[in-house]
C-alpha positions in Angstrom: 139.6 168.9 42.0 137.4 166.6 40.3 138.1 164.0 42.4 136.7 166.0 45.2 133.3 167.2 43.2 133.0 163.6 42.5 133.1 162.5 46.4 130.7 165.4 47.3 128.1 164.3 44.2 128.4 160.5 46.0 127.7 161.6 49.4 124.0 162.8 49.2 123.1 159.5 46.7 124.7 157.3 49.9 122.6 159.2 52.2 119.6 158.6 50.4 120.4 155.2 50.0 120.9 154.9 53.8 117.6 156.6 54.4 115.5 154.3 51.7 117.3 151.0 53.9 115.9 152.7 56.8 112.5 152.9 55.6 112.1 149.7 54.6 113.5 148.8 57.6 110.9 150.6 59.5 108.0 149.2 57.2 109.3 145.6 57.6 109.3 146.0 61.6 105.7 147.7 61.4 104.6 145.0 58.9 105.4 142.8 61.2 104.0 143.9 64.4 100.9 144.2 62.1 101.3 140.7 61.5 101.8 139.3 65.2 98.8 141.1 66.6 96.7 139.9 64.0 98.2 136.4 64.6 97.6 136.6 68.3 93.8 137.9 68.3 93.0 134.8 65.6 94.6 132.9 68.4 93.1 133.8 70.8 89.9 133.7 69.0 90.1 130.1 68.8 90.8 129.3 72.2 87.9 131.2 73.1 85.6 129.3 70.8 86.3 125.9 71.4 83.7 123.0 70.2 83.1 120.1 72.7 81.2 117.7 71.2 81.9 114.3 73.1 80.6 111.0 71.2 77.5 109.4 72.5 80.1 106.3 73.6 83.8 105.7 72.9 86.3 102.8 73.4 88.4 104.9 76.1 88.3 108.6 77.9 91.9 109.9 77.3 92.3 112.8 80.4 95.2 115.0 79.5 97.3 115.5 82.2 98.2 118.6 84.3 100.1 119.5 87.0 101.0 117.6 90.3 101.2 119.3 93.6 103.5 116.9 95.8 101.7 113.3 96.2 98.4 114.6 94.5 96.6 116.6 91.7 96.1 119.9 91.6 93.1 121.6 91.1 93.5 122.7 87.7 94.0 118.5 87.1 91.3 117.7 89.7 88.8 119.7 87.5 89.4 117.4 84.5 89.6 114.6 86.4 85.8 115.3 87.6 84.9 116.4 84.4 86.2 112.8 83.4 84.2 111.0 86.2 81.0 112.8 85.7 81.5 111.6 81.6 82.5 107.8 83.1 79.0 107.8 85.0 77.0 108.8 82.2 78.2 105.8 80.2 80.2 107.7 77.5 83.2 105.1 78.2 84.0 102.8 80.5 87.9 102.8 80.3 90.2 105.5 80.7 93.9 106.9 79.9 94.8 109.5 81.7 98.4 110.6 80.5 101.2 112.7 82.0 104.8 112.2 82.6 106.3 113.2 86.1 106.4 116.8 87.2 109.5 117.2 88.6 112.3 115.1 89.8 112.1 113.8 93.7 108.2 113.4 93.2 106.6 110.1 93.7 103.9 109.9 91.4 103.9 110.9 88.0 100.8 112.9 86.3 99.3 109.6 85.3 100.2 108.0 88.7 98.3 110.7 90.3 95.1 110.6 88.6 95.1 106.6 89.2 95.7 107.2 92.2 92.3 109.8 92.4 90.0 107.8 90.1 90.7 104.6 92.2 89.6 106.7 95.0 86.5 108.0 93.3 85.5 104.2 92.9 86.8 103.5 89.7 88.3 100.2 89.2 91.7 100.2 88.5 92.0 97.5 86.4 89.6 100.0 84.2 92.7 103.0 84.2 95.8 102.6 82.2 98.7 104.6 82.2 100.8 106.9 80.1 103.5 107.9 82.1 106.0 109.4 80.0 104.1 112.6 78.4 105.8 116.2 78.8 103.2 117.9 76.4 100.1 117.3 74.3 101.3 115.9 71.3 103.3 113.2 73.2 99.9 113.0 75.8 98.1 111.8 72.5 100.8 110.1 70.5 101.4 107.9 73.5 97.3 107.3 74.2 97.3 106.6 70.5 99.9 103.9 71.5 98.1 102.9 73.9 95.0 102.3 72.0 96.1 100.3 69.0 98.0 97.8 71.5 94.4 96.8 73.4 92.5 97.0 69.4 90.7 100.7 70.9 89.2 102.4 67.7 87.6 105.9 69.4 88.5 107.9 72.0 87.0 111.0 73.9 89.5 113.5 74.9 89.3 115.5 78.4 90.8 118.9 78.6 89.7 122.5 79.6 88.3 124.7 77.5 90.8 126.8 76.3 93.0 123.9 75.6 90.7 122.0 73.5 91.4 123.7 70.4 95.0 122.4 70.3 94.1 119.2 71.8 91.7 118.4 68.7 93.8 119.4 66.3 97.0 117.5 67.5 94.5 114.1 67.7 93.4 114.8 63.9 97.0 115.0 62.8 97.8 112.4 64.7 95.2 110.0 62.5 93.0 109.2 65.6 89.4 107.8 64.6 86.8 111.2 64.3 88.5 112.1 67.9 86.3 114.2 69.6 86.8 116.4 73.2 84.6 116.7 76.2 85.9 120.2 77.8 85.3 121.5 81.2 85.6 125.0 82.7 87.8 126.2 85.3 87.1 128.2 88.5 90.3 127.5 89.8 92.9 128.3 87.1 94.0 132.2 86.8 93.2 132.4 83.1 95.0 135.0 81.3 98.1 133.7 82.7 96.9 130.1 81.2 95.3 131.8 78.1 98.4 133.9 77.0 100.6 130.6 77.8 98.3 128.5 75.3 98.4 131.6 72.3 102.2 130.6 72.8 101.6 126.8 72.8 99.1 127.1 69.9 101.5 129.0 67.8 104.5 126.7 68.6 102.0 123.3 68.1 100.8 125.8 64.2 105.1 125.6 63.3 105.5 121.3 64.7 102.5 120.6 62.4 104.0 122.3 59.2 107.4 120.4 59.7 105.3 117.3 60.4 103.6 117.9 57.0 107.1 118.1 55.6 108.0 115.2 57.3 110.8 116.8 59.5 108.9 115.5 62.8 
């Protein structure tokens, strides 16, 4: 009998104690999504205020590749690449790197390739366009132009992007040690840009965790 009265006393404290976990379970997961949203809209706060404020003159113009379409840029890339030529012309540097890896396998010209390939076009002299051909994001784009630079004795560099990439793209060149890096950023009429937007709140927030473990020295 008092083996029984005992059960019943424990059920109602082991219901409680289920409906405290639950709770806290609930408060965690609203805590949370409190959290995330919060995250996001700082996010996407700074990609919408980005600060482009090229150098009057720098030892190279590093152009930050996009994508390829077949044998030739696409016109999210073709905008930077402008953007890049109209800087070249008004005397801001007279050398580029223009950096990206290949696209996909079975292509023929790699990011970099490509943009060569347009700049010579344009009129620029090859011999005046070096290439990074090995990039698959930004912080490899500007860890390989950093390479790049120290190997020809390059101390400043102005980095070409699109707006709502330059945030990122500043931040990885400062952690990266370049020389007061700064970024010359061009719109786009061409790009859909909430697809690209919500993409770079994704980028940003993976590029926010890489820079904490390089801080800790785990990259």
């Amino acid at each position: 009998m008092r083996q029984n009265q005992e059960i019943h006393k424990s059920l109602p404290r082991a219901g409680a104690q289920k409906r405290a976990w639950y709770r806290r379970g609930i408060y965690t997961l609203l805590s949370l999504v409190v959290i995330g949203v919060l995250w996001v809209g700082y996010v996407y706060w700074r990609i919408e205020h980005p600060v482009s404020n090229p150098a009057d003159r720098a030892d190279v113009g590093i152009v930050l590749g996009a994508s390829m379409w077949g044998d030739h840029p696409s016109p999210g890339l073709r905008e930077r690449l402008e953007h890049a030529l109209k800087e070249y012309h008004e005397g801001r540097f007279d050398t580029f790197i223009v950096s990206g890896g290949l696209d996909k396998p079975g292509y023929t010209y790699t990011e970099a390739e490509g943009m060569r390939n347009f700049l010579v076009a344009e009129g620029v002299p090859e011999d005046r366009i070096f290439l990074e051909n090995a990039a698959t994001s930004t912080y490899e784009n500007l860890l390989y132009s950093q390479a790049i630079m120290e190997k020809h004795g390059w101390n400043t560099a102005i980095i070409i992007t699109h707006d709502y990439h330059g945030t990122r793209a500043l931040e990885v060149a400062t952690t990266l040690g370049y020389n007061q890096p700064t970024i010359s950023l061009t719109k786009s009429t061409v790009l859909p840009m909430i697809k690209h937007k919500s993409r770079e709140v994704l980028a940003y927030t993976k590029w926010t965790a890489d820079r904490v473990l390089i801080a800790i020295g785990v990259l």
